[in-house]
C-alpha positions in Angstrom: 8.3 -14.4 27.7 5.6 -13.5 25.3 6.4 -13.4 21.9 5.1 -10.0 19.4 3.2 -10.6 16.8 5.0 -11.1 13.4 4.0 -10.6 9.4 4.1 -13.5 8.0 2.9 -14.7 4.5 -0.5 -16.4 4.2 -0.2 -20.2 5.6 -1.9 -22.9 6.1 -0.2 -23.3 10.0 -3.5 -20.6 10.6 -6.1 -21.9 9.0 -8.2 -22.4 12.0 -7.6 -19.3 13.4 -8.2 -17.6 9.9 -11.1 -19.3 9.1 -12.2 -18.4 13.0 -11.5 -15.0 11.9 -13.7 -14.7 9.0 -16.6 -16.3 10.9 -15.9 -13.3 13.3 -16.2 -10.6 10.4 -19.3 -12.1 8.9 -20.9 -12.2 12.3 -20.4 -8.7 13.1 -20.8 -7.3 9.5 -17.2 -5.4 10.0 -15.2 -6.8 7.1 -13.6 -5.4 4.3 -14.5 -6.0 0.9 -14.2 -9.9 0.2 -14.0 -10.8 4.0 -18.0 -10.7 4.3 -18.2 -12.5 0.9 -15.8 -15.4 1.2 -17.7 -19.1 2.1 -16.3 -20.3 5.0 -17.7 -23.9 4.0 -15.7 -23.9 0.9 -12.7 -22.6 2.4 -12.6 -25.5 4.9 -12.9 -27.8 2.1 -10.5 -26.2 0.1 -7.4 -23.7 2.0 -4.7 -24.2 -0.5 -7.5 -23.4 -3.3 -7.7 -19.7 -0.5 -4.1 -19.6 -0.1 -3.5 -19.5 -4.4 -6.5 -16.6 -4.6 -4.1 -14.4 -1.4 -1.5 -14.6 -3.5 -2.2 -14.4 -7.3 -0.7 -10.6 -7.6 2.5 -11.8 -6.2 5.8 -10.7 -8.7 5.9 -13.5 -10.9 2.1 -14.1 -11.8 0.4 -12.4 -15.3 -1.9 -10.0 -13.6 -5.1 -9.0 -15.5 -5.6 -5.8 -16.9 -5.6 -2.7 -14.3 -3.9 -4.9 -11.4 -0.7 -4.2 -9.9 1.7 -6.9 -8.4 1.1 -7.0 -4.1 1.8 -9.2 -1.6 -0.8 -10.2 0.9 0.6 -10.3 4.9 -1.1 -11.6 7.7 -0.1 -10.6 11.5 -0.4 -13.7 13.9 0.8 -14.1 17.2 1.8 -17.5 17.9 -0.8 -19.7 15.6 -3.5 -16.8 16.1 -4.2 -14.4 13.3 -4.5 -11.2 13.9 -5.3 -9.0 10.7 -4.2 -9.3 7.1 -2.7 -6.1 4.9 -2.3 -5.8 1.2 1.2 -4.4 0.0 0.9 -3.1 -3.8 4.5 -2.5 -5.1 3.4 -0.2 -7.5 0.2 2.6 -7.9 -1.7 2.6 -11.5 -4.1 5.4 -11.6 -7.1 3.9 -9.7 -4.9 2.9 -6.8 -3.6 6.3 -6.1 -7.2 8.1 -6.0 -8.3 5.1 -3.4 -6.4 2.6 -1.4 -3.2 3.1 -2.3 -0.1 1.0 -1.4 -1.6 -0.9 1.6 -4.5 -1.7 2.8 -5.3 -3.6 6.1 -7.9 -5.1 7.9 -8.1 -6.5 11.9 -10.3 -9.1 12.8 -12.8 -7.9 15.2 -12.0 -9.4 18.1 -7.9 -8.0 17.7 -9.4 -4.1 17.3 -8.8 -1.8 20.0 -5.6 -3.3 21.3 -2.6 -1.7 18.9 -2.4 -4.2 16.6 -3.8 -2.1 13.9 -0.2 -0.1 14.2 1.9 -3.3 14.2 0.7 -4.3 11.2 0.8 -0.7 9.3 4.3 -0.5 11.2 5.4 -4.0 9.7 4.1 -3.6 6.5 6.2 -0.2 5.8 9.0 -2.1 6.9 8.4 -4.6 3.9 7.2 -1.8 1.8 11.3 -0.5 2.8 12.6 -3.6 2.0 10.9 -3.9 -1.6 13.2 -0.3 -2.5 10.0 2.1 -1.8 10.7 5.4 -0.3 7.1 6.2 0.2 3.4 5.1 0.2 0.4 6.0 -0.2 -2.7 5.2 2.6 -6.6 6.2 2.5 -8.8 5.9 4.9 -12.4 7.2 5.3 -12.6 10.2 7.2 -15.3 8.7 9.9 -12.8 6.1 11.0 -11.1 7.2 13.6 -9.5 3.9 14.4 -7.7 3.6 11.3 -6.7 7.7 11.2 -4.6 7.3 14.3 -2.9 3.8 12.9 -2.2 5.7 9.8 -1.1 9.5 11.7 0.9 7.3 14.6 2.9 5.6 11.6 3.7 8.8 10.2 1.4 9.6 8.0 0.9 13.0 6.1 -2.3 14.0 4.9 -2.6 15.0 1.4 -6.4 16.1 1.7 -9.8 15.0 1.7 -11.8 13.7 -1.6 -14.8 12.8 -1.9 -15.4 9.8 -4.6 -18.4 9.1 -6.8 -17.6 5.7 -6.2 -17.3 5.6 -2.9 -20.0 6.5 0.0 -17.9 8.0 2.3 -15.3 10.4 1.7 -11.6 9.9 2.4 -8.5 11.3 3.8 -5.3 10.5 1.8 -2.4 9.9 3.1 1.9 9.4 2.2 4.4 8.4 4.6 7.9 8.4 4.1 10.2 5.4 4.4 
């Protein structure tokens, strides 16, 4: 019997399969943010020096100015990594006009196959287990993908905003725990 893919903290038990991941991201230009930034040279040298940066927003860190505490989650299945989501405990103002309490990304070999609702699925569970009774999700409005993930975990659109910031406009969403 197959086992389902679990949420797990950031570890170096899948740093091949991370690091494999990343490689993935760069080479289709699909990641989010950081993803298509991060030197995969220097992580191999260095994964605990990666695994301190995941989780420097955790409760018990000083945060700089403008940052909320969150916990970064990765979904594996067995020693493969899936995806990784970001859980802020909290919104400050910036957070609640864009990205909200959790964001998420799927490497791109993982898309297309549910996992993208696993993980949101997972996360609100955590999100439940940290006392919140609701959270806040954005997403752009030409991404389907991550729409249905959002709308087949409940979600409840608040509207669509368009950002000076941001290229794209966005659909916000809450979902209640």
């Amino acid at each position: 019997m197959r086992a389902m893919p679990e949420l797990v903290p950031p570890s170096s038990q899948y740093k091949h399969s991370f690091i494999e991941a990343v490689r993935e991201a760069q080479a289709s230009g699909s990641g989010l943010g950081d993803t298509l930034k991060w030197d995969v040279a220097e992580m191999e040298a260095d994964f605990d020096r990666v695994l301190t940066e995941l989780r420097r927003y955790e409760p018990g860190n000083e945060l700089p100015d403008g940052f909320v505490h969150s916990e970064a989650l990765w979904l594996v299945d067995g020693e493969t990594y899936l995806g990784r989501a970001s859980l802020r405990h909290t919104l400050n103002a910036s957070l609640r006009e864009f990205g909200g309490h959790i964001g998420y990304e799927m490497r791109p070999s993982a898309r297309r196959q549910g996992h993208g609702k696993t993980i949101l699925r997972l996360t609100l569970g955590r999100a439940r287990e940290l006392g919140l009774d609701r959270v806040m999700i954005s997403c752009d409005t030409d991404n389907p993908g991550s729409r249905g993930v959002i709308e087949g975990n409940g979600g409840v659109l608040e509207g669509e905003f368009t950002l000076d910031y941001h290229p794209r406009a966005i659909r916000r969403y809450w979902i209640r725990l």
